[in-house]
Structures are given as structure tokens and as C-alpha cells.
C-alpha positions in Angstrom: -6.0 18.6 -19.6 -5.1 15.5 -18.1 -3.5 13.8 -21.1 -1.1 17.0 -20.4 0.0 16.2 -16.9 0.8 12.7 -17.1 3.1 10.9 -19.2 2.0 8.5 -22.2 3.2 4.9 -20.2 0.7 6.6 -17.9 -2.2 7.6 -20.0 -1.3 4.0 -21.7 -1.9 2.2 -18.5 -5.2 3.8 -17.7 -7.1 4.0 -21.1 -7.5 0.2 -20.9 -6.8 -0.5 -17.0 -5.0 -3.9 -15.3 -3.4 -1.9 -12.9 -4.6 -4.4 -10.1 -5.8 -7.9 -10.5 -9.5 -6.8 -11.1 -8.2 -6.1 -15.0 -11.6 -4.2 -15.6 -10.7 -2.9 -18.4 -12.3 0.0 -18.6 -10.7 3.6 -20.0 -10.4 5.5 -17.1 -8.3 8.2 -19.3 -11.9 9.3 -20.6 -14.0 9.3 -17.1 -14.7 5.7 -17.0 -14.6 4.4 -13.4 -12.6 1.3 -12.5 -13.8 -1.3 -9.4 -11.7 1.5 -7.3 -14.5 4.2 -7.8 -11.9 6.2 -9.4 -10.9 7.3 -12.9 -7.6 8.7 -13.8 -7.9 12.0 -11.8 -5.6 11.4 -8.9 -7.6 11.8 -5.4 -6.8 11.8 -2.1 -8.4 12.5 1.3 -6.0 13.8 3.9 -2.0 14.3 4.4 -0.2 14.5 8.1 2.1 13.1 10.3 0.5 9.5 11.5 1.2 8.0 14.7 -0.5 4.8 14.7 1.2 2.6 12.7 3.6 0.1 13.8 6.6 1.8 15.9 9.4 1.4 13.5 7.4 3.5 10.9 5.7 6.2 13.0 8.8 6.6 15.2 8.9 10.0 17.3 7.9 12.2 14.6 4.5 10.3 13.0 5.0 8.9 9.3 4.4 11.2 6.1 1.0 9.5 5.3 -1.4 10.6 2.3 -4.5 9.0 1.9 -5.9 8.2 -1.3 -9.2 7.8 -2.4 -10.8 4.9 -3.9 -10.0 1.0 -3.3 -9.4 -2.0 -5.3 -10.8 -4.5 -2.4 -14.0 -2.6 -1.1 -14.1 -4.6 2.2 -17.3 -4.5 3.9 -15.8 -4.0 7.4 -14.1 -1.3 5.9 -12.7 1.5 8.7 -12.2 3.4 5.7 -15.4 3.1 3.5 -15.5 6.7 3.4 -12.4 7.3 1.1 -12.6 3.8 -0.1 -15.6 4.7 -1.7 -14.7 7.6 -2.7 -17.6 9.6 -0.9 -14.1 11.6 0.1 -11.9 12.7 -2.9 -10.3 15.9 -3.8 -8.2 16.3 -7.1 -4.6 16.9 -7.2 -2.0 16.6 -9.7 1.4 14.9 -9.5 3.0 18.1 -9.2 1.1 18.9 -5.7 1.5 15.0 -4.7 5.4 16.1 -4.9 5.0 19.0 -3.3 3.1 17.2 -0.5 5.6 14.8 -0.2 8.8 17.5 0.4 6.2 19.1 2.8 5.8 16.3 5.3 9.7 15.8 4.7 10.0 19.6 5.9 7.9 18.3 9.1 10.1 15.7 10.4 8.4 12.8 9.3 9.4 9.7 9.4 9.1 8.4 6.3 6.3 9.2 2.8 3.6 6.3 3.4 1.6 5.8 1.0 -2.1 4.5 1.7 -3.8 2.1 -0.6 -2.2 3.3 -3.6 -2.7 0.3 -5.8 -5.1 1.9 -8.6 -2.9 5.2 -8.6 0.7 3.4 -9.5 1.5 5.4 -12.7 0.9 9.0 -11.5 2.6 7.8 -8.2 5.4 7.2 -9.8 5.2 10.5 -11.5 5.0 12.8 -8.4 8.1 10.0 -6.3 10.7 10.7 -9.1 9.9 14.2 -9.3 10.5 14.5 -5.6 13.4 12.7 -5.4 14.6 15.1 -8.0 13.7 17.6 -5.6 15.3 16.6 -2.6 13.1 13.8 -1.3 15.4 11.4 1.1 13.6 9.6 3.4 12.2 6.0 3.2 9.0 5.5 0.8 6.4 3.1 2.4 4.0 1.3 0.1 0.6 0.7 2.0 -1.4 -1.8 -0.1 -4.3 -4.7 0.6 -1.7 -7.1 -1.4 -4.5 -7.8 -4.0 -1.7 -6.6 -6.6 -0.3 -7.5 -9.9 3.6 -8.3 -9.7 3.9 -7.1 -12.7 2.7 -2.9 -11.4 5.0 -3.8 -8.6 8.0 -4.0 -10.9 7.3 -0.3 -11.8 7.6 0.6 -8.6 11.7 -1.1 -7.7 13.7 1.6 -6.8 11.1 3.9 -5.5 9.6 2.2 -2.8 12.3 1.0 0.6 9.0 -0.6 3.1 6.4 -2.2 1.8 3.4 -2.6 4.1 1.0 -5.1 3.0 -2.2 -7.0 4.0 -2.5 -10.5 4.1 -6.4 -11.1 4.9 -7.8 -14.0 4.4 -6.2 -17.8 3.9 -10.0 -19.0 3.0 -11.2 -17.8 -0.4 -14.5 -18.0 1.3 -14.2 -15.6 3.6 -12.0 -13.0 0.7 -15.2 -13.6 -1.6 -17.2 -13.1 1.1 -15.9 -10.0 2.4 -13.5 -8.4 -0.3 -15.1 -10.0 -3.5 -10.9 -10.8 -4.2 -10.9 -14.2 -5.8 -8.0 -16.2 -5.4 -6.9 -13.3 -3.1 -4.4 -15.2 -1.1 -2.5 -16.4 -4.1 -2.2 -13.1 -5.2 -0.9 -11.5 -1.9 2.0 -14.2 -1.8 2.8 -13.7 -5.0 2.9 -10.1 -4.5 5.0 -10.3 -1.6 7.3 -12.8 -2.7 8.1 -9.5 -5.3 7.9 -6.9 -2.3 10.9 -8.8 -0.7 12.7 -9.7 -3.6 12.8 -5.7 -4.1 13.9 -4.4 -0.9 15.2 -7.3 1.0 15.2 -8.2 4.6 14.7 -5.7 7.1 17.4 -3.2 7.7 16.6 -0.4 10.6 18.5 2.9 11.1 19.9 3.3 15.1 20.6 7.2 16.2 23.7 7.5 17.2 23.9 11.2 18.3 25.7 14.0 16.1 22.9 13.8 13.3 24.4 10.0 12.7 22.6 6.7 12.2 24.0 3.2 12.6 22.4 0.6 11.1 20.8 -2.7 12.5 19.1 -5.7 11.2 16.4 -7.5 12.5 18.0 -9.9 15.5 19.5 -6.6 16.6 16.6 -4.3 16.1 14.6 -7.3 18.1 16.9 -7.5 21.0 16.5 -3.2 21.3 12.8 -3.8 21.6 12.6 -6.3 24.1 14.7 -4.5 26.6 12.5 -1.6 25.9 9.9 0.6 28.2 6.3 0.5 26.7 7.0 3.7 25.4 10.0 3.1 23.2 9.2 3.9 19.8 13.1 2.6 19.0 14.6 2.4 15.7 12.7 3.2 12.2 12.8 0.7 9.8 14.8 1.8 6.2 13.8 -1.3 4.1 11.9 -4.6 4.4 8.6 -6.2 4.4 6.2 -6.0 7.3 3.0 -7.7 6.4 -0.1 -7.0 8.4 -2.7 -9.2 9.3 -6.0 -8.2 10.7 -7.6 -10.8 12.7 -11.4 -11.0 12.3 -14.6 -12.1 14.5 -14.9 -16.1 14.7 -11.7 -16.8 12.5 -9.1 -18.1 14.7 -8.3 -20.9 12.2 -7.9 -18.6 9.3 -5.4 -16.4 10.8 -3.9 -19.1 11.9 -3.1 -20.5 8.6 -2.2 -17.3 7.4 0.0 -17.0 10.3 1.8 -20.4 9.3 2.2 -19.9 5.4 4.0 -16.5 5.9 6.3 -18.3 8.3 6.8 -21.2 5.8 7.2 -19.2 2.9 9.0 -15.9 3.8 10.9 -17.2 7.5 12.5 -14.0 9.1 13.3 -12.3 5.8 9.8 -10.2 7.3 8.1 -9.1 9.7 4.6 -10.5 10.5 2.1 -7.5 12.9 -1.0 -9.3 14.3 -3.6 -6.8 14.6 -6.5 -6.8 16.6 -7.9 -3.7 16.0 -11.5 -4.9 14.1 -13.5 -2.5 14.7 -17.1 -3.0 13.4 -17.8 0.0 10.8 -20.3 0.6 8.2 -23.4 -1.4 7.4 -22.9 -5.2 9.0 -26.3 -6.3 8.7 -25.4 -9.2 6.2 -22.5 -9.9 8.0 -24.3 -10.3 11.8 -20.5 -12.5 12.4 -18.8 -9.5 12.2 -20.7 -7.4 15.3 -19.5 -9.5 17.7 -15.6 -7.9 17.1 -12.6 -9.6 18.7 -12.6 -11.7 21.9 -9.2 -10.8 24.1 -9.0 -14.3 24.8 -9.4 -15.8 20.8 -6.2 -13.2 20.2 -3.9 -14.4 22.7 -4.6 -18.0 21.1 -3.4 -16.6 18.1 -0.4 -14.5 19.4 0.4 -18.3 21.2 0.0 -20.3 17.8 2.1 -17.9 16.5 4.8 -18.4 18.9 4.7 -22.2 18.5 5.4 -21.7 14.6 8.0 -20.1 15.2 7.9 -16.2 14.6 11.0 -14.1 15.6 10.0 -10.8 14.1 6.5 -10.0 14.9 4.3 -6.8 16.0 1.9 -7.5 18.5 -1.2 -5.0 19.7 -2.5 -4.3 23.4 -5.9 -3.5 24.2 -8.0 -0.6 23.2 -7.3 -0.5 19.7 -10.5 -1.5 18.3 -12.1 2.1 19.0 -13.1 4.8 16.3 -10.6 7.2 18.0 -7.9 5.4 15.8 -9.6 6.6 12.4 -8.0 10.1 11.0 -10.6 12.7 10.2 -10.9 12.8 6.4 -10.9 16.6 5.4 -8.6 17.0 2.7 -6.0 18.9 5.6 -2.4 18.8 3.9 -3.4 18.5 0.5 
């Protein structure tokens, strides 16, 4: 049955997988299961309207987001571990991933953000372009760890406008450690350096009243911010790179370097959000480092550093974000 619903670049792809840099291998056309957890039955958790993501992709409205199931990285401080295990998966076919997509178009949102998509690329694809056919006409965000190969990226030019990476770790210490990701942090700038060269530097869409939009860039999205109440979600962002980092327990020197390459390599052609939302999850007991989560005080060096080297577009958090409250509730609602 599934050889019928997917097309044969698809089927090609996953009876002998490299889809991410993991390369296991393994035939996942025939039930074999990848690093992901997952073989090539699509699965997902939960679709809605998500309003915790950075305020140029939520906007008023929440953004279109569908979790998948499964996970090429596995982190051990996880938030996630649930569907990143894939404890939480229920089958749908390409078909109903469109279908879900035009839905969460039908209620207002923002934008289709897709969440750690990586090991489902090729039936992605599938379900996008049938969409678009369909009607599909808002921005498509592309949710990923970065541990990706440039070359699935390519697959993906012309479907995806955002694309919303990771950038973990500098130390391949700590992304052994913690992710098992070799050589993680090579990948991720590789794979970013591709993001950009896809969708270019940010470009924002400004309401202008009578159903119109003006468009801004980046100095002039910036300036809307900063004269901004609290409150202001402001403009949504149409295409561009925002990379996320995710500041951990004790590693103010690593985020700082990772701070400082993304500066050096990629300038203001991004945008850099410095998280401090670690919130300790799952079983830590090899990792007693992690229990301690993130000290107010270690952040605002970092948010400082970050200043120094330079950042112009940058997402910043307050406080309270490190709470359980921020996790969705995993039961398959919208799918």
C-alpha cells in the first residue's frame, strides 16, 4: 500500500536512507527503522495554531504547526522525547498532510510550520506541492535541529520561504555528548549557509489596511520592534533565516562561540533568537549538569556578549519560559 501513495524518488530515497547525515542505511520502505524511530509511514503527533514561537512567525493568529514524530538528533534534554521517540505517532498519508495544511490556512494561521521534519523530506514534499496546487499561499516554515544534508535541502528550494533551524552546540563534546551528532556544528553551517542561499535575507510583510501588505526588511522591521509595547506581535516574517540557539546549564562559553561564528559567517543576512527556555525534561541522571537549568544572570552575559559582537537582528526571551506550560499536549488533535 505504501509503495502506492508515494512517488518512486520517494520510495527510492527511503529503501536505502541518507536522508539526514546519520546515512543509516537501512530500508525503511520495508519496516526497517532509521536513527529517527521511524520507517517510511509518515507520523505525526498534533496540528494547531502555535503561539510560542518567535513573534514574526506566531503573529496574531498562532502559526500552522504539525508535529512530527520521530527525530534524527534524540537529545537527551529533549522537551519533546515523547514524539521524538516516537512513543507518540499516528499514521497519515500525504494526501491528509495536505489537507491539514489548507485546514490551518482555513484558520488564519500565520504561516504551515513544520516541526522536525528532517527524516520525512520526500513525502513532505509530496503533500506541499499538492497543497500549493490546492490553494496553499501562505509562508512554509522549515523547523529542523540543522543536523541536515545540503543535499535533501536542495529538494526542498521553492517550497520552503523561513527556515527555522537549531544551532546547538560549538563543542563537539558537548553534541556527542548530548545529541550523539558528530561533527554537528559543521553540518548546521553548512546547512544554513544552503537555508540562506535559498530564501535570502529577511523580508517581513507590514499590514497596511484594506486586506494590503507592504513589505519591509530587516533595519525596518527592527526599528517597528523597538518602538513597540511588550505586546506587539508586529510584522510576520515572508522569507529568511532565523536560527535558534538554546543556551544550556554551565555553557556560557559555548553559546558564546556559537554566538560569534553565526555573526562572522552569516552577518545580518539572519536573524540569531537566544533562547533560555531549558527546561530540564526526561531522565537527567547521567547528565546531573543539566538539573541545575539556566541562571538569569549567566543569560544576560550572553545576551551582553552578543551585543559586543555585534548582532543587529536578534530575538531575545524574558523570564518564565523554562516551564512545562510551554509544551503542547501531544494527542493527535488536528490530524
Amino acid at each position: 500500500m505504501i509503495k502506492e501513495i508515494y512517488s518512486s524518488n520517494a520510495e527510492k530515497l527511503f529503501r536505502k536512507c541518507a536522508i539526514c547525515p546519520r546515512k543509516c542505511n537501512v530500508n525503511r520502505m520495508d519496516g526497517e527503522m532509521g536513527y529517527c524511530g521511524q520507517t517510511a509511514h509518515l507520523t505525526a503527533a498534533r496540528a494547531y495554531l502555535h503561539a510560542w514561537e518567535e513573534p514574526c512567525i506566531s503573529g496574531d493568529n498562532g502559526s500552522g504547526t504539525v508535529f512530527f514524530s520521530g527525530c534524527n538528533m534524540r537529545c537527551v534534554f529533549c522537551q519533546n522525547e515523547s514524539i521524538a521517540s516516537g512513543k507518540i505517532a499516528k499514521k497519515i498519508t500525504p494526501e491528509r498532510l495536505a489537507e491539514i495544511f489548507l485546514e490551518l490556512r482555513e484558520q488564519k494561521a500565520s504561516n504551515i510550520n513544520l516541526v522536525t521534519p528532517t527524516h520525512f523530506v520526500p513525502i513532505i514534499i509530496l503533500a506541499l506541492e499538492k497543497a500549493h496546487d490546492q490553494g496553499l499561499d501562505i509562508p512554509v516554515v522549515y523547523n529542523t535541529s540543522a543536523y541536515e544534508n545540503v543535499d535533501t535541502l536542495k529538494m526542498l528550494e521553492g517550497l520552503v520561504d523561513i527556515y527555522l533551524p537549531d544551532c546547538k552546540y560549538y563543542s563537539d563534546t558537548l553534541a556527542i555528548r548530548y545529541s550523539n551528532a558528530p561533527m554537528y556544528f559543521d553540518i548546521a553551517m553548512d546547512a544554513i549557509e544552503e537555508m540562506l542561499r535559498q530564501v535570502g535575507e529577511p523580508e517581513f510583510a507590514k499590514a497596511c489596511g484594506n486586506g494590503h501588505n507592504k513589505r519591509i526588511n530587516a533595519v525596518q522591521y527592527n526599528a517597528l520592534m523597538e518602538e513597540s509595547d511588550d505586546d506587539y506581535t508586529g510584522p510576520l516574517m515572508t522569507r529568511g533565516v532565523i536560527v535558534r540557539h538554546l543556551m544550556l546549564p554551565g555553557q556560557l562559553q559555548d553559546s558564546k562561540a556559537v554566538i560569534s561564528k553565526l555573526i562572522e559567517r552569516f552577518g545580518n543576512k539572519i536573524y540569531i533568537s537566544i533562547m533560555n527556555q531549558f527546561t530540564p525534561c526526561g531522565n537527567l541522571e547521567s547528565y546531573p549538569e543539566l538539573l541545575s537549568g539556566i541562571k538569569a544572570s549567566e543569560y544576560d552575559k550572553l545576551l551582553d556578549y552578543s551585543i559586543d559582537c555585534g548582532i543587529e537582528n536578534g530575538f531575545f526571551q524574558g523570564e518564565g519560559t523554562d516551564s512545562e506550560s510551554f509544551i503542547p499536549a501531544f494527542d493527535y488533535r488536528g490530524l
